[in-house]
N, C-alpha and C positions, 0 to 999 in steps of 0.2 A: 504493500500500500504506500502511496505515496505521504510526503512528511509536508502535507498542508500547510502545518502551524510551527516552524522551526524554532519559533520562541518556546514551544513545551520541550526541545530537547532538555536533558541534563547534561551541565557542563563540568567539566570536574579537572582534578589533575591529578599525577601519582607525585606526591614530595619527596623529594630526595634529602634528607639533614646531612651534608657532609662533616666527615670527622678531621681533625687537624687540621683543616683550614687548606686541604689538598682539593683541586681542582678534578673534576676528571678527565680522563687524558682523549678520551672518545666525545666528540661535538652530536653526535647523530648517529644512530646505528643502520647499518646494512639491514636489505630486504628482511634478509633470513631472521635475523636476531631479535628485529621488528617483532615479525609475526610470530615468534619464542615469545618475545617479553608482553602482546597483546594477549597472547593466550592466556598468562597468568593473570594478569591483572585482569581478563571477561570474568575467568574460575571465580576470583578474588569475591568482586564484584557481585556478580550469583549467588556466592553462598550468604553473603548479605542480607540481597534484596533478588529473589528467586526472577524474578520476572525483565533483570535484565538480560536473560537469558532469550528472549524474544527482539530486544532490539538489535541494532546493530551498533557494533563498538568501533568506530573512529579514534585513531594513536596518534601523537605524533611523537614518532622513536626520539625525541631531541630534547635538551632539556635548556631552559627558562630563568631568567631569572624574574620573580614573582611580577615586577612591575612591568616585563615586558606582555604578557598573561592578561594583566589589570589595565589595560588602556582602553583609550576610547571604541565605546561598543562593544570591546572583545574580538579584536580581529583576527587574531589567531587562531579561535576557537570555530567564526563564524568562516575562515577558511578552512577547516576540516568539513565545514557543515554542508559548504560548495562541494569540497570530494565525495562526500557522499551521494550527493544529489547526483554526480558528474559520474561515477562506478555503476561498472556494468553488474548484473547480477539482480538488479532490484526487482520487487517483487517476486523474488524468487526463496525468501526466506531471510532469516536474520545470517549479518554477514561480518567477518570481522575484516577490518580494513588498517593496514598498517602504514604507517609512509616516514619513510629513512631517506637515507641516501640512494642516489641516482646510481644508473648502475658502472658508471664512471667512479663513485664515488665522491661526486662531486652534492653540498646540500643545496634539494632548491630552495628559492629563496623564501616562501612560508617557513622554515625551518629552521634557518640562518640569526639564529644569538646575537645580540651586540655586544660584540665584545668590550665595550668599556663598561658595560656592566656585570662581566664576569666578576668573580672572587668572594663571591656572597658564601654563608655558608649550606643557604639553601636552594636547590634547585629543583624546577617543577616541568613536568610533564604533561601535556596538555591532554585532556579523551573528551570525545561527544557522546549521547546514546541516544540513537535516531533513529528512525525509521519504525516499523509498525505500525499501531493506530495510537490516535489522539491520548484516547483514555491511558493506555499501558504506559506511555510517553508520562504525561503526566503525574501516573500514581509513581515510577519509580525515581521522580524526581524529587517527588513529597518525600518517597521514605529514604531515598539517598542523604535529607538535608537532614532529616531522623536520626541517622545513624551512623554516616561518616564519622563527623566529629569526635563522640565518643569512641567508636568502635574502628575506626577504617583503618588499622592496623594491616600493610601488607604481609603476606605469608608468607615465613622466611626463605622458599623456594626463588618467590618473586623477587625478595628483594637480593637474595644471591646473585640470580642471576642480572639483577638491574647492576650490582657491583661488579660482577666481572664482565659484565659486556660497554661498560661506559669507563670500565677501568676507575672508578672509583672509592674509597672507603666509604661506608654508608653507615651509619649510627641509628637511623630509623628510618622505612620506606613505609610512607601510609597517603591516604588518601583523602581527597579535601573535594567539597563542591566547590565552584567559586565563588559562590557568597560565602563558606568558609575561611577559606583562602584570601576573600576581601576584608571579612572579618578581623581575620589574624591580622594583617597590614594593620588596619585602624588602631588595634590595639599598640601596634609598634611604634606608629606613626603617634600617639596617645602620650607615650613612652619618652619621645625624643620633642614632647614639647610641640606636636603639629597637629593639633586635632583641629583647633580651626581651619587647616587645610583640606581634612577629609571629604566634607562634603559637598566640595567643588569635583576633587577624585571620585567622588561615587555618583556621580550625577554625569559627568562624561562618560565612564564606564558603562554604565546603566540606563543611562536616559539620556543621551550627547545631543539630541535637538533640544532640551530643555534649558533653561539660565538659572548661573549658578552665582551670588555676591559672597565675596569677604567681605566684610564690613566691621568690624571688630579693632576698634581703639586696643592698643595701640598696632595693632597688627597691622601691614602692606593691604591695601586697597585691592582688592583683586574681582574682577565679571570672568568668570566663564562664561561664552556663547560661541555657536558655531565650529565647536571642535578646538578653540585656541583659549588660553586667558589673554586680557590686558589687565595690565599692572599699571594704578598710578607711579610715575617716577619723577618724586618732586626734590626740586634742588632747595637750599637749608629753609631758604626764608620760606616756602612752598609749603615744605613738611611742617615749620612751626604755626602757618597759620591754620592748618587742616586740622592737626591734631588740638590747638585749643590754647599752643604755649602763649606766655606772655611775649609781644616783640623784642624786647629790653631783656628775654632770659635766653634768648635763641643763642646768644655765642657760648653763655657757658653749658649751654644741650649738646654742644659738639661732639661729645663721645654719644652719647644718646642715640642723635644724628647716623653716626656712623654706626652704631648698634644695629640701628634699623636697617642700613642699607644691607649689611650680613644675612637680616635674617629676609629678606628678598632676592638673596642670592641663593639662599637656601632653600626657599621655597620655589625660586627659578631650576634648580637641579633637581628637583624631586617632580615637579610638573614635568619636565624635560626628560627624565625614567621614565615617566608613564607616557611619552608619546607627543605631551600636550605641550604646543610651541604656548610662546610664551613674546607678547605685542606690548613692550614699554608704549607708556602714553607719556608726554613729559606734560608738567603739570608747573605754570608758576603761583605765585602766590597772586591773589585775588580771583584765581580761575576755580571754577565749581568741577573739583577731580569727579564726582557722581556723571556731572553730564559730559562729561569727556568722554569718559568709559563707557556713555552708555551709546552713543554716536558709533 
């Protein structure tokens, strides 16, 4: 049957926790090892939640770093959801679909990591489960979100072989939906002081036609729309009349000043992980930064 409503798939990924801070030395695995390591993790999966045994499981042999996963809409995922659509077999039963490397050994570029976001200690693995009917779609998405969490520990079969086939030490292989997965971020991002960031991040990710404000004293000025942010970028006299300062205190805010500009830098490289470019607006002072950004 065809997959009408691709937003009932479930999207998920297999997490790799690496141990020692070692990378691993395989980017993407061959045909074969592919369809080894999808067979585990369909098993995995089944004994779970019995009825994912009916859809069809979508891989991608390559492994992620979480914010490349989390960007706008989910493109990674929603390109496994086009191979599906695009493989032959359909209607012909539930089907498992792997995809590695080329048989050059070259990855295509759905596949293909950013490398300057390598060195994390976790990496992830993207899966879809498509195909079937609406209802079955749906119910194993419900109980996937039920039960990952606590229980999606992979099987130490799967996770053996996720180590010797990507060449890396693995300390725990389990399994996350991606609102799991988005989950975890938040809390991280929570962690390091960015949580008034998140729900510009979950709003591209999830709903990228929608508009997203920071607005938050003393936090950087930031609109998501459109797939980008703008950022007001106001020079000294600019930021002190926005935020409220006295004109006569602005010279000694200059550490202040430049405090802020940090943490704008830092909210521009973590926008920038997830995808989302990043539109300085310059801002002087007596200008309405709202109706700048909102233009």
């Amino acid at each position: 049957m065809s997959n009408s409503n691709p937003d009932m798939n479930a999207l998920g990924v297999v997490a790799l926790e690496l141990a020692g801070g070692e990378q691993p030395r395989q980017a993407v695995l061959g045909s074969e090892q592919a369809g080894e390591l999808a067979a585990l993790i369909g098993r995995d999966l089944a004994k779970l939640v019995p009825q994912v045994s009916e859809l069809d499981l979508v891989f991608a042999a390559a492994h992620f770093d979480p914010a490349e996963v989390l960007r706008t809409g989910l493109p990674i995922h929603r390109r496994l959801e086009e191979l599906q659509m695009r493989a032959p077999g359909r209607n012909q039963g539930p089907r498992l679909l792997a995809f590695g490397a080329d048989a050059n050994g070259e990855v295509p570029l759905p596949l293909q990591a950013d490398p300057a976001l390598g060195g994390g200690a976790l990496r992830v693995l993207p899966f879809v489960l498509a195909g079937g009917d609406e209802q079955t779609r749906l119910q194993v998405r419900e109980a996937l979100e039920e039960v990952l969490l606590a229980n999606g520990m992979a099987q130490p079969d799967t996770a053996l072989l996720a180590q010797n086939s990507f060449g890396a030490q693995i300390e725990h292989a389990r399994y996350f939906t991606v609102n799991d997965l988005a989950a975890m971020m938040a809390m991280q991002y929570d962690n390091q002081g960015l949580a008034d960031l998140w729900p510009l991040l979950e709003t591209a990710m999830f709903a990228p036609d929608e508009e997203q404000w920071l607005d938050a004293t003393p936090e950087p000025l930031l609109r998501y729309v459109g797939g980008e942010v703008r950022m007001a970028l106001f020079d000294p006299a600019g930021w002190c009349a926005h935020y409220g300062h006295e004109p006569n205190a602005c010279d000694r805010l200059q550490r202040i000043y430049e405090q802020y500009l940090m943490r704008q830098r830092q909210m521009a490289a973590v926008l920038e992980a997830h995808g989302i470019g990043v539109l300085y607006v310059h801002v002087n002072a007596g200008q309405d930064a709202k109706a700048l950004l909102a233009h």
